[in-house]
N, C-alpha and C positions, 0 to 999 in steps of 0.2 A: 331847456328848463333850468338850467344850471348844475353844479355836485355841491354837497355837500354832505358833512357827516351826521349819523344821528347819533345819539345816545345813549346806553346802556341806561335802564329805570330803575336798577337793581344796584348795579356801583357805582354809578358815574360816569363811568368809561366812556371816551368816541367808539364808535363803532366805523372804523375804516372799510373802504370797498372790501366784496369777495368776504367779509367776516360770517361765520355761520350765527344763524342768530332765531329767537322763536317769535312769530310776532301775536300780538294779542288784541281783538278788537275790544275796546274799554266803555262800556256804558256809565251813566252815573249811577253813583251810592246813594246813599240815604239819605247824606247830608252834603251833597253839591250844591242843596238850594241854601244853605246856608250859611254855610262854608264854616261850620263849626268847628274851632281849631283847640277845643276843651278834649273830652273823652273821646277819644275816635280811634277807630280800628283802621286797619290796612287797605278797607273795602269801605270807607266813610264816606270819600269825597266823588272815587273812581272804582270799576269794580272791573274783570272780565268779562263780557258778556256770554265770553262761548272758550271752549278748551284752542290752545293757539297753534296755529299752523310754522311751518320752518321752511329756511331757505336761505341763501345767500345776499348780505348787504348788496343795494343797487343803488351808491350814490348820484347816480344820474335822475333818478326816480324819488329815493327817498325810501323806495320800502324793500320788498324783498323780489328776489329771481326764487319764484317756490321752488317745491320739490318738486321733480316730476311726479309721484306716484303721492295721492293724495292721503293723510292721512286717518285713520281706523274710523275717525270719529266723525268725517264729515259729511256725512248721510246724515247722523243725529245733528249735527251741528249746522245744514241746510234748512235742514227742516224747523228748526227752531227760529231761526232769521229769518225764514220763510212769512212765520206767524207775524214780527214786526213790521209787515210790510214797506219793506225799505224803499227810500227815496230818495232821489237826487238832485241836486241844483249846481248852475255854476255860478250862480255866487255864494254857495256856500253860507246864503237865511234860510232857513226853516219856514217862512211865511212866502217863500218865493219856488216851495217844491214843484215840479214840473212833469218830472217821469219819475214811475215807480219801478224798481229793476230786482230784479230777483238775486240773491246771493251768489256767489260761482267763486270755486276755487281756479280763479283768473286772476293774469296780473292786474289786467283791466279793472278787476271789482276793488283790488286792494289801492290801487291808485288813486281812485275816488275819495275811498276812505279817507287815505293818506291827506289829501288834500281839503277835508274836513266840509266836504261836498253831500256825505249820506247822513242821511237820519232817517228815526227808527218808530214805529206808532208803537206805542206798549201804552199798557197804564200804568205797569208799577213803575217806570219811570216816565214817563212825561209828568206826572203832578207834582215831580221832584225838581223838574227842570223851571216850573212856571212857563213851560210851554202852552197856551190855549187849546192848542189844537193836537196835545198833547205828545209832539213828536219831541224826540232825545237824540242828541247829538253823537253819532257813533265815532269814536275816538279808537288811537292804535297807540299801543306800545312794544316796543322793542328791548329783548333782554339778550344779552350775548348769549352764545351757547355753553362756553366756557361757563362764566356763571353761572349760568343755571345748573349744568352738569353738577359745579363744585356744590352747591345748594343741595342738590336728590343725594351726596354722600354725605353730609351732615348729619348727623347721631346727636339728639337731643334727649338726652335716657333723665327723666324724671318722673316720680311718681304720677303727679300732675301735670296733663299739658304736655307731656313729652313728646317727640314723634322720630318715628326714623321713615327714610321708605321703606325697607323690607316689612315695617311692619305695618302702612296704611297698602304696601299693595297683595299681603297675607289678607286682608279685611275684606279686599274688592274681589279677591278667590276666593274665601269663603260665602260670601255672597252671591258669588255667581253659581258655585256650585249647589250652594241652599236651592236654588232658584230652579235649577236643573234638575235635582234630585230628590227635593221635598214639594216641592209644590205640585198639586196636578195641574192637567189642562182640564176645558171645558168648552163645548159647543154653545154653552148656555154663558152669556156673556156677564148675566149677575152673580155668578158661578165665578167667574173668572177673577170679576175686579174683589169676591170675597178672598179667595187665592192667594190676590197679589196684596191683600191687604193681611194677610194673616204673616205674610214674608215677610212685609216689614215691620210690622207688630214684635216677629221673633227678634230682628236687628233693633231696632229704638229703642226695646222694655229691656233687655241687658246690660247688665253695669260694666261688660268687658268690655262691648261694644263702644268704646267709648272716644275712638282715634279722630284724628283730625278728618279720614276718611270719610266716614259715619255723621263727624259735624255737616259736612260739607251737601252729604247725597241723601241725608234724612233730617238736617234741621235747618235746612235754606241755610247753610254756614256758619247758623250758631255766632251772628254779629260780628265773625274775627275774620269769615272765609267769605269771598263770593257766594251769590246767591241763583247763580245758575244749573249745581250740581243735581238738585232736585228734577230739573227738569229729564237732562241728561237717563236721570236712575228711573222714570216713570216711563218714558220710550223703552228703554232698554229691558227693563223688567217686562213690560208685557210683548215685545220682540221675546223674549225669552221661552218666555211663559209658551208662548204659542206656535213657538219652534222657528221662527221667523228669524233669526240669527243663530248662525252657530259661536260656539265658546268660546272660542279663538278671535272672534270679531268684538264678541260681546268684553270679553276679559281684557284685547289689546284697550278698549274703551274707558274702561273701569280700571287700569292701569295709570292712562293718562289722568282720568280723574284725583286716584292717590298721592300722585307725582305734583297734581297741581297742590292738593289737603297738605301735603307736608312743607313743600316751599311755601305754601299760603302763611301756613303758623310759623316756620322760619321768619318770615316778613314781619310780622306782631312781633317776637320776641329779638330782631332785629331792628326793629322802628322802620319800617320802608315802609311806602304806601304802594297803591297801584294808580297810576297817574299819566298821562301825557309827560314824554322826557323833556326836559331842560337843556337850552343850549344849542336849541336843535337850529338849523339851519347856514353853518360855522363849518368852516373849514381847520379850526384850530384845534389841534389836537396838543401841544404841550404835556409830552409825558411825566416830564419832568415835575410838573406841577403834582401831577396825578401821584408819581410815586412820591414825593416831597410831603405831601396831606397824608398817604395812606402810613406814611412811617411814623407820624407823628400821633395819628390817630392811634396805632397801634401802641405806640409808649403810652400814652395816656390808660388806655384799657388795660395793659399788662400793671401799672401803679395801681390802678383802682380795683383791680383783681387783688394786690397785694394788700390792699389796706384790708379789704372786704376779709381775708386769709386773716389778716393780724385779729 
């Protein structure tokens, strides 16, 4: 199949063999069908579909060598891809799907992806795509782990819009424990879904409430964040509710959710989008180039910080 390197969505960066890295499968946004390049968020063109798996660069492949031990989330994140009912082809059109194959934390499922072979039956995005038959093209992106890492310690302290992690993943412990400790259960299942709407009633109508976390798992992401989080918090909540996960499961979950709220608004107020990376199928890596732009870039933002200061 050949090697080659991918590339970091986040800096630019190759991504050489063996690099740790998290991968992410990307559905389209809002505005993929029309490629709106006016007012657009991070989540406009391309969005996550689902919280991302990790693993090792496999430039023989193109995607990753997973973890071994899968992570917290992909029960809910099975199930969720489950509903798209995925499908494959090997030519890689959408009008020529063939077999329908169920999600699997395998290399097998990601390699398909990778090779731009599966697509996904939804509504909210097939009428985005002008697909007829309303299937969406499932897409993958790759972010170093390094970077990302450097991203969840960023401290963004403003009135407005601020975000740090320690404080969207204080929001998703708060919430878990709301959910634990104030909500009852109920045999009676109209009982229930009153319950689980009374929990999030307390989180939405709250003005503290108000973190990148919260956008993301009670207002479809609020135009700035993916629009997957919702789903995520509607499993999770009634798993909760009904004793069907314990805290530890349910929190590692609601963790990662945080982790994505904060990197997510990082990305808006850094100008990244979430996209298919660039470059991709290159063996060139050229450091030299990479540190040559970033040093430059850096001068430029240290002047324009000072003029901003004058």
């Amino acid at each position: 199949m050949g090697c080659w390197y991918e590339t970091c969505a986040l800096s630019g960066l190759p991504i050489p063999p063996k690099t740790p890295c998290l991968l992410f499968l990307l559905a389209p946004g809002n505005h993929l069908e029309d490629g709106r390049s006016g007012y657009s968020y991070p989540s406009g063109l391309w969005q996550p579909r689902c919280l991302p798996v990790t693993g090792v660069y496999n430039d023989d492949r193109g995607t990753l060598d997973l973890d071994e031990k899968p992570p917290a989330h992909w029960a809910y994140t099975e199930r969720m891809l489950d509903g798209d009912h995925l499908a494959w082809t090997e030519s890689g059109e959408p009008e020529k799907l063939r077999t329908e194959i169920a999600p699997a934390y395998t290399e097998a499922f990601f390699d398909r992806v990778e090779r731009g072979r599966v697509f996904g039956r939804n509504m909210s995005f097939g009428y985005r795509h002008r697909d007829t038959d309303l299937h969406y093209p499932l897409g993958q992106m790759l972010v170093r782990k390094d970077v990302w890492d450097h991203l969840l310690g960023v401290e963004h302290l403003v009135d407005w819009g601020g975000t740090t992690r320690a404080q969207n993943r204080k929001a998703a412990e708060e919430l878990v424990d709301h959910l634990l400790t104030k909500v009852p259960t109920s045999a009676d299942p109209q009982k229930r879904a009153l319950n689980l709407f009374s929990a999030e009633d307390h989180f939405r109508d709250r003005r503290e409430h108000r973190t990148p976390f919260h956008w993301l798992v009670f207002e479809h992401g609020g135009g700035e964040l993916p629009t997957g989080g919702g789903i995520y918090r509607i499993h999770l909540t009634t798993d909760l509710i009904e004793k069907k996960v314990d805290r530890d499961t349910a929190l590692a979950v609601f963790h990662d959710l945080a982790d994505l709220a904060h990197v997510g608004r990082l990305m808006s107020l850094l100008r990244r989008a979430w996209r298919p990376q660039a470059g991709k199928g290159s063996q060139d890596i050229e450091w030299d180039l990479h540190l040559d732009l970033a040093i430059k870039v850096a001068a430029i933002a240290a002047e324009e910080q000072r003029r901003d200061e004058d």
